[in-house]
Phi, psi and omega in degrees: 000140194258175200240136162244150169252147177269124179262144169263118120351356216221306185329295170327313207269305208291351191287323183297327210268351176276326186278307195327296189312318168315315171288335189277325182296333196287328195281325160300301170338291173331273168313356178276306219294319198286315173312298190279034174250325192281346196085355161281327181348299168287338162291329175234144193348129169324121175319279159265149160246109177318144190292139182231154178210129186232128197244160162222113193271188160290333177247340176211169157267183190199102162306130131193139200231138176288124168243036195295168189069342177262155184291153151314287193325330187246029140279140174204140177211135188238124162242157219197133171046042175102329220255094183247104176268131179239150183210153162167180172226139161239139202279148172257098182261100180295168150316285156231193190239017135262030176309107169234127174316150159236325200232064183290065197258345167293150187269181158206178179103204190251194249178129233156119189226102166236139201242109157293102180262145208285145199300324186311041184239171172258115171284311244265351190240043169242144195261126164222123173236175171232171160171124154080067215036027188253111218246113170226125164247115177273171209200129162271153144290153138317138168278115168325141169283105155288151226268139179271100155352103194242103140334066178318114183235157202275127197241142187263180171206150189280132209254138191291008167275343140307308186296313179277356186298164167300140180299311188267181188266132168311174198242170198301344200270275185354310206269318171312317197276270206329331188293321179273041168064020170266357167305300179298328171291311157303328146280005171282310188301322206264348191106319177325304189250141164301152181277007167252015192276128162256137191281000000 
């Protein structure tokens, strides 16, 4: 009994269309590496860019980007108008140097993140540490300004029967005569009562 197979038309190409996607990645990969060896690097456009996850606490924000493989030393992060940039390169070190790739899927070179974060921050207290390639940068907030109490205090104002009262205390006679219409007089003397007013 014969065995028949279906041949796909197809098989070829997409096998072909895989190896092509391999080469342009290993040929990008290249060129970053020939850049930052030749020293252009820094003039030109990053190779990659790192997975970045940016959180927000009640007191901060909190960076954090996968690095595996890059050194401290070849980090560097700055903030600046808002604009807080992580940058650095990881080197691609063969084992030796007939070591030849078949498979390049990892990025290299050099490497550049920059996260516009809101100004209301403390730049002079922010913290970056790593661990176990893992790059976490905290950004504390500003402390709100709280609204200040203001202490209302009662001011007496002076009213005129303070002004005109007397410094001492009347004497038993004084209180007697007002009592005898020297009230009405007194209040005659001062403006109060018309002077046609009769007791």
């Amino acid at each position: 009994m014969a065995i028949m197979t279906r041949w796909d038309a197809f098989h070829d190409l997409r096998g072909a269309q895989d190896q092509l996607n391999e080469m342009y990645k290993l040929a990008a990969q290249l060129r970053g590496q020939q850049a930052s060896q030749s020293g252009a690097g820094a003039t030109s456009a990053p190779a990659w860019a790192p997975p970045v996850d940016i959180a927000e606490r009640k007191d901060a924000y909190v960076v954090t980007v996968e690095l595996p493989g890059v050194k401290v030393e070849d980090l560097e992060i700055a903030f600046q108008g808002g604009l807080l940039t992580i940058q650095g390169e990881r080197q691609l070190t063969p084992d030796s140097t007939d070591e030849q790739f078949h498979v390049l899927e990892r990025r290299y070179g050099l490497f550049r993140r920059s996260i516009t974060l809101p100004l209301h921050v403390q730049a002079e207290a922010i913290e970056a540490s790593t661990e176990d390639g893992v790059l976490q940068v905290v950004v504390p907030k500003v402390e709100e300004a709280k609204p200040k109490r203001i202490e209302v205090r009662a001011v007496r104002a002076l009213t005129p029967t303070t002004l005109d009262a007397p410094q001492s205390a009347p004497t038993d006679e004084e209180q007697g005569a007002a009592g005898r219409g020297g009230g009405v007089d007194a209040m005659r003397e001062h403006g109060h009562i018309d002077s046609a007013f009769t007791e």
